[in-house]
N, C-alpha and C positions, 0 to 999 in steps of 0.2 A: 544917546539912543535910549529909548524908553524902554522900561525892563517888562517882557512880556510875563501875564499871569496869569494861569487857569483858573479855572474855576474847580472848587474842592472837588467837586462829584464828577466831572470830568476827567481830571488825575485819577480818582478810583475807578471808574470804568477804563480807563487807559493801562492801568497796572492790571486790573484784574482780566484782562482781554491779554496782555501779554503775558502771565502767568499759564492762564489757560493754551494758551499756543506753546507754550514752553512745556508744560505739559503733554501737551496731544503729540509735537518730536519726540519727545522722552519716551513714550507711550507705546508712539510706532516704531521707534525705537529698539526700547526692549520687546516688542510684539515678534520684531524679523528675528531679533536676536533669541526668543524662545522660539519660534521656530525652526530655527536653524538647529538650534541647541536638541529640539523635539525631533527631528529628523534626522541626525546624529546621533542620537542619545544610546543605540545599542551596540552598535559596531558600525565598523566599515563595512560598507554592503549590507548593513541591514539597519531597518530604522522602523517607528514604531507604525502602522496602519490600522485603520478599519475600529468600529466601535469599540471592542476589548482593547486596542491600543497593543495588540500584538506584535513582535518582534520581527518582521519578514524579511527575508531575503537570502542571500548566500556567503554563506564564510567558508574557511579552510579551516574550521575544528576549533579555529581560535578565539571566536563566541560559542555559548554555548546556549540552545534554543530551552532546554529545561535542565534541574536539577539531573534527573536520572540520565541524563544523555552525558554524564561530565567525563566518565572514563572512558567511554569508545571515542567522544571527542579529542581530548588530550591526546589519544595511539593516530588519529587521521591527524593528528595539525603535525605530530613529531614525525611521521610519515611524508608529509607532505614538505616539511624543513631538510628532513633529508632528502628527499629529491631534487627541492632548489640547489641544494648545496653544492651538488651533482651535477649538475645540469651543464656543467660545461666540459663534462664527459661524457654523458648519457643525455641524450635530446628526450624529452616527455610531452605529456598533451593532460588535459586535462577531460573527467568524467564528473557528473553532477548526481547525487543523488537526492531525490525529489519527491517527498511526500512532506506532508502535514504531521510537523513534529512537535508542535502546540497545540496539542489533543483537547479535545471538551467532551462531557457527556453528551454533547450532539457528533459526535465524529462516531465514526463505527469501527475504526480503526482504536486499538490501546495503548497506552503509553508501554507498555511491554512488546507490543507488537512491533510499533516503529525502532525501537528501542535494539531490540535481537535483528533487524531488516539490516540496520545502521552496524552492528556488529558482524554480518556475514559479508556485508558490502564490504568494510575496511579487513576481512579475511582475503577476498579476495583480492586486491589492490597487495596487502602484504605479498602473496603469492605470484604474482605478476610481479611485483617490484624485486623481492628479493629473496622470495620461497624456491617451490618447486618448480613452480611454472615462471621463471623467474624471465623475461623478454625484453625488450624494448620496440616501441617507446616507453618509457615510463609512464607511470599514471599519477597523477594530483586530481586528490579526491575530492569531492566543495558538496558542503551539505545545504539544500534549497528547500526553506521552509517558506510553503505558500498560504502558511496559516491554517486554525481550524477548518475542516471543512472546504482548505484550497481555496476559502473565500478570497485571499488575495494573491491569487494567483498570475494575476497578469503582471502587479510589479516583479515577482520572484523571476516571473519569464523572463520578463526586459533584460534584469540583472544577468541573466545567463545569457541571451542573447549577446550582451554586450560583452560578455565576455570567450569569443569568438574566436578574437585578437590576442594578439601578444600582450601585456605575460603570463594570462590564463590558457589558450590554447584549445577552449573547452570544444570537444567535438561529440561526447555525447553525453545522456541524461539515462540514467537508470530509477529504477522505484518507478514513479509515477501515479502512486497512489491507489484507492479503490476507483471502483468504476462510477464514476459522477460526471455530470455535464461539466463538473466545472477543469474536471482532470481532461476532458475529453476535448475541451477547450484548449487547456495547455498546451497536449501533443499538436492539436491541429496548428497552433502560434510556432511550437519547435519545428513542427512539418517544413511549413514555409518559410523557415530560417537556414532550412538545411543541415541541422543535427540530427544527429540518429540517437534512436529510443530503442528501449529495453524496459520492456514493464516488466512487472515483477508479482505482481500481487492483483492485480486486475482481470477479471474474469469475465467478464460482460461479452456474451456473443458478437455482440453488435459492434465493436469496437474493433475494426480491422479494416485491411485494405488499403490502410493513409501510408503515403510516402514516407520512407525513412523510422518505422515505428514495427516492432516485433515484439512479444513477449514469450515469458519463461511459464508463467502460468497455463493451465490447461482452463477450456474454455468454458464457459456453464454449460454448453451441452457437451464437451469430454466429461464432466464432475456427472450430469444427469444421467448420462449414457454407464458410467462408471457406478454408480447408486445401483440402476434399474438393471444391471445383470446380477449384483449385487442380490438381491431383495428377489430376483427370479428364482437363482440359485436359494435361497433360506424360504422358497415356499410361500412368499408374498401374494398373494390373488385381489388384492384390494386395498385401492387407495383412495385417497382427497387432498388436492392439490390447494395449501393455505398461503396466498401468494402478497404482497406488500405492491400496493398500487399509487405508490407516493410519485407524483412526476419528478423523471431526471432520476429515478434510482434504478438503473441498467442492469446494475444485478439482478436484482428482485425478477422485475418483467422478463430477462431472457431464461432466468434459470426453471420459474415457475413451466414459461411454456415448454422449454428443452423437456422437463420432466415427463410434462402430459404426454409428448410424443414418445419419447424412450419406452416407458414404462405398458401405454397401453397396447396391448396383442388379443385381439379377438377377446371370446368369453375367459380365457385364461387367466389375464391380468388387466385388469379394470378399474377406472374409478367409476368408482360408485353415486356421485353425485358431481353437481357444477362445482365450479372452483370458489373456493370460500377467500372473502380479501376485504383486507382492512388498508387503510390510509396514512401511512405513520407522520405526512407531513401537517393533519391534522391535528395538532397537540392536544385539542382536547377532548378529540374524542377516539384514540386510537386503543387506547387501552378499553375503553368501554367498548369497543369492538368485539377484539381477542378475547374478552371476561364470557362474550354471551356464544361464544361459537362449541363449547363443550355441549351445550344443550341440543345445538344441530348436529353433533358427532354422535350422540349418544342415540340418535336416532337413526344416522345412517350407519353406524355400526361398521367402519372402514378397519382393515388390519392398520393400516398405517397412513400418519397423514407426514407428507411432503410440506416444508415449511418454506417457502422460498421468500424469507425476508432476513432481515440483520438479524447479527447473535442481540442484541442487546432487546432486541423486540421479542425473540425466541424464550427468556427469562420468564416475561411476563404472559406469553400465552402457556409455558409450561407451571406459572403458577395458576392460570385460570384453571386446565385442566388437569389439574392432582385435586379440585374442589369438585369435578363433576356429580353429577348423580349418578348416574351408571356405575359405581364402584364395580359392580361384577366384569365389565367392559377393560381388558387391558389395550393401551393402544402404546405402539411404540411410533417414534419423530423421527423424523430422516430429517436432515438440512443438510444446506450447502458451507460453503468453506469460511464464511464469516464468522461461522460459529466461534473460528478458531484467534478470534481478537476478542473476546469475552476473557476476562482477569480471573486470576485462583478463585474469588470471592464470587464473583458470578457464576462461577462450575461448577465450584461448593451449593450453593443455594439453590442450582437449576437438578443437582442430584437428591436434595433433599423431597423434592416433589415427590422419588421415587419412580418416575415412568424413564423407560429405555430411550435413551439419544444415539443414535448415531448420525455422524455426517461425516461428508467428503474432505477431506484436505488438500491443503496445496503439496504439503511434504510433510516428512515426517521423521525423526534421528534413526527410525528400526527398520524402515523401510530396507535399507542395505542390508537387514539379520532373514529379510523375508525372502525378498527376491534381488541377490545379487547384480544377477545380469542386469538388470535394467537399473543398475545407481553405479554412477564411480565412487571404486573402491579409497585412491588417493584422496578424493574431494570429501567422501564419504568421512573417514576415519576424524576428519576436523573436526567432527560436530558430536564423537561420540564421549565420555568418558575418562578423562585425559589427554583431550583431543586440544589444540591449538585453543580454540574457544574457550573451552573450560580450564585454561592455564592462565588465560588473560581475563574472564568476565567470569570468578568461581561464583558459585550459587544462586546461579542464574540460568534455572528451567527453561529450555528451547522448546520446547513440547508443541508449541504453537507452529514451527514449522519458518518462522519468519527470518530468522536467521540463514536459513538454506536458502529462499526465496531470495534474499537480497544479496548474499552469495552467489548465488547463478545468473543473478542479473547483471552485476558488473563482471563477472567471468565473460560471459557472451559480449558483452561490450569491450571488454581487454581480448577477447580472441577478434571480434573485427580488426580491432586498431593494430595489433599486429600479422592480421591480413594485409590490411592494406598498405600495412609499411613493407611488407615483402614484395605484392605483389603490383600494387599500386603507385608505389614509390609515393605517395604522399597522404600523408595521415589529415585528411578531415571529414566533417561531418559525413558527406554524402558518400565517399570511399569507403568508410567507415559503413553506412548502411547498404553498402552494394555486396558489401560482405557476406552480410545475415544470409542470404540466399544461396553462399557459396558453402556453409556451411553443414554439409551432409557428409553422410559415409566416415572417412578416416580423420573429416575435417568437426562430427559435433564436437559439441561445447561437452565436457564430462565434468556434468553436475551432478551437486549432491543431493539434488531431487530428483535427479534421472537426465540420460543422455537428450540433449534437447539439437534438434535440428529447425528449420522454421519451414513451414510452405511459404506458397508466394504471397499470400494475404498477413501474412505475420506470425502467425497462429504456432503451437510448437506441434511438431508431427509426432501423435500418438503419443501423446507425456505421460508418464508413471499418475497414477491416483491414488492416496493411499487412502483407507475405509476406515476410520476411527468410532470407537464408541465412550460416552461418558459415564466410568463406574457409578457403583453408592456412593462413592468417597471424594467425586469429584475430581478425580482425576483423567486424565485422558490415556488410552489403551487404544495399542495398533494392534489392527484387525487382518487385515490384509492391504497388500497391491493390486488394483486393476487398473482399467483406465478406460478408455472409449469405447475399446474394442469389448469391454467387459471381462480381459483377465491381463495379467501382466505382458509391460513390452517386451516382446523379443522372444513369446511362447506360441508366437503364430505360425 
């Protein structure tokens, strides 16, 4: 048989045609295998997403989303190992707490902020597990980070979603972030899953009414309402409403108009001009906005101008106006409760300007030194001076209020779920939100930002305000208690 022979250049296109496909398997290959490996790479339950290649999703404390979150995580995962441990004594369920714990200077929320939120949550989970209020079912706490800005919020969902089922149990979701379309989005996804919600920190009028969803927070117009009796009482006759018109920022828009209506009463108390508004999702030109509005104040000559935008926007209009012309002109800032996610160094700098700050809070540690009746006393004492917190997190300022805030929000979610195991005989989501409404009279929640009950919209009925002002020094001073009604609960 005759010996078959290629021809040279034949052979090398042959070889190099076969190298090349040997290549492109290897290729695609390793491509699924970095994939995989990419989508894996931070934990279980969570994997990296989105442009920054952020960390999303949910664990039980055993990942950790930032450096500064490493010791309230390590007390939720040993927390949460003791419960399994349990569990074949004590039945549990699990609770999700859910904000954006991979902060950026585009979040308006601070890394101290979530940080103390994440510390009052796992107070309370202790307290329910094996404190004071010590009940069953147990709670397994799982921290749901949806990324900066909750940009990836829909995989964090799913993740909780699917964990529904056995062996998470999850039936509800506390936190829920500030008030953003894109948070506003989340609850609606949990809505129609049938988990119940507990916001925490969310103030946005307009956010209420949805199936299965309550919050701890009072509403922008409790905070406006609470300001404007405020500012009546100290003699206030004049204002100008400086409001942030960025679309999807819920705060901003409901609190600005809460205010215009609280505040104005015939010739008494008045603004004095249209409402002044900058754009902050404009990045380049929002600052040149805030720079040039001291010059139209110095003309309308307002006692006080109403700030209804983020603290971090608030910095920069209070360094516009410490430059005014009008030196002879003092004006004092009112804001709302975002102020209070602005860091030591931001409060430092925003007092240096030297003009009067005051704004609303969610909560506040002195609140219980001012008006007792309206804060529990047990819940209270955690957050003071030797209190539970400052045993486990030492040297770490609450001032901010966030800490209470996320404290009351899984309380109210651990008083459902043993609602419904009493009276329901089966602990899930929707039992669990049928609750929130049963919860009046002998049955509030006694939080330590004030006794909270819910109407039927969500809303908490008449919630404690505390009035803060920002010293020389930068630091923050409790002023008093009001709230909706314009003086403390429970003095009506």
């Amino acid at each position: 048989m005759p010996r078959l022979e290629w021809p040279l250049h034949v052979v090398r296109r042959v070889a190099l045609a076969t190298a090349a496909a040997v290549a492109l398997v290897a290729a695609l290959w390793l491509g699924v295998g970095w994939l995989q490996e990419r989508q894996s790479r931070c934990a279980a339950g969570v994997v990296e997403q989105g442009p920054d290649d952020e960390c999303v999703g949910v664990t039980d404390g055993s990942y950790v989303f930032a450096p500064h979150l490493d010791a309230v995580s390590r007390k939720i995962e040993e927390e949460n190992r003791r419960v399994l441990a349990n569990a074949d004594k004590e039945p549990y369920v699990s609770v999700a707490y859910f904000t954006s714990f991979t902060t950026t200077a585009e979040d308006s929320n601070s890394d101290e902020g979530v940080r103390h939120e994440l510390q009052g949550a796992y107070l309370a989970q202790y307290r329910h597990n094996q404190g004071d209020l010590a009940a069953t079912p147990k709670i397994r706490l799982l921290i749901a980070n949806p990324g900066s800005r909750s940009t990836q919020w829909k995989h964090t969902v799913d993740e909780l979603i699917a964990r529904k089922d056995s062996p998470d149990r999850l039936v509800a979701v506390a936190g829920l972030g500030p008030s953003t379309n894109e948070n506003l989005a989340a609850i609606k996804r949990l809505s129609e899953h049938g988990i119940a919600m507990v916001g925490a920190t969310m103030t946005a009028t307009n956010i209420q009414g949805i199936n299965g969803f309550v919050r701890i927070a009072p509403t922008n117009e409790d905070e406006a309402y609470a300001a404007a009796g405020y500012l009546k009482r100290r003699g206030v006759a004049t204002a100008v409403v400086l409001q942030d018109v960025a679309e999807g920022n819920l705060y901003a828009s409901t609190l600005g108009t809460a205010f215009t209506k609280a505040f104005q009463e015939g010739d008494k108390h008045r603004l004095v001009a249209e409402r002044m508004t900058y754009d902050s999702s404009v990045s380049s030109a929002w600052q040149n906005e805030l720079r040039y509005m001291p010059g139209q104040l110095c003309q309308q000559r307002p006692q006080l101008v109403y700030f209804a935008g983020r603290g971090r926007h608030l910095t920069h209009f209070l360094d516009a106006l410490s430059n005014r012309s009008c030196t002879d002109q003092q004006f004092t800032v009112f804001a709302g409760d975002d102020t209070t996610n602005l860091s030591a160094e931001q409060l430092a700098h925003a007092a240096e300007t030297g003009i009067e700050v005051l704004y609303t809070g969610l909560s506040h540690p002195d609140m219980y030194r001012s008006a007792p009746q309206a804060v529990s006393a047990p819940s209270a004492k955690n957050f003071q001076p030797g209190g539970l917190l400052d045993q486990w997190f030492p040297h770490d300022p609450r001032e901010d209020g966030g800490a209470l805030m996320g404290h009351d929000a899984v309380l109210a979610a651990a008083h459902g779920i043993q609602m419904a195991a009493r009276w329901q005989g089966q602990v899930v989501g929707d039992a669990v939100a049928r609750m929130f409404h049963q919860m009046d009279g002998t049955q509030q929640v006694a939080g330590a930002s004030g006794f909270i009950s819910f109407q039927n919209n969500g809303n908490p009925r008449n919630k404690a305000v505390p009035i803060l002002r920002l010293n020389g020094k930068g630091q923050v001073e409790f002023v008093e208690v009001s709230s909706a009604e314009g003086k403390p609960p429970q003095e009506q």
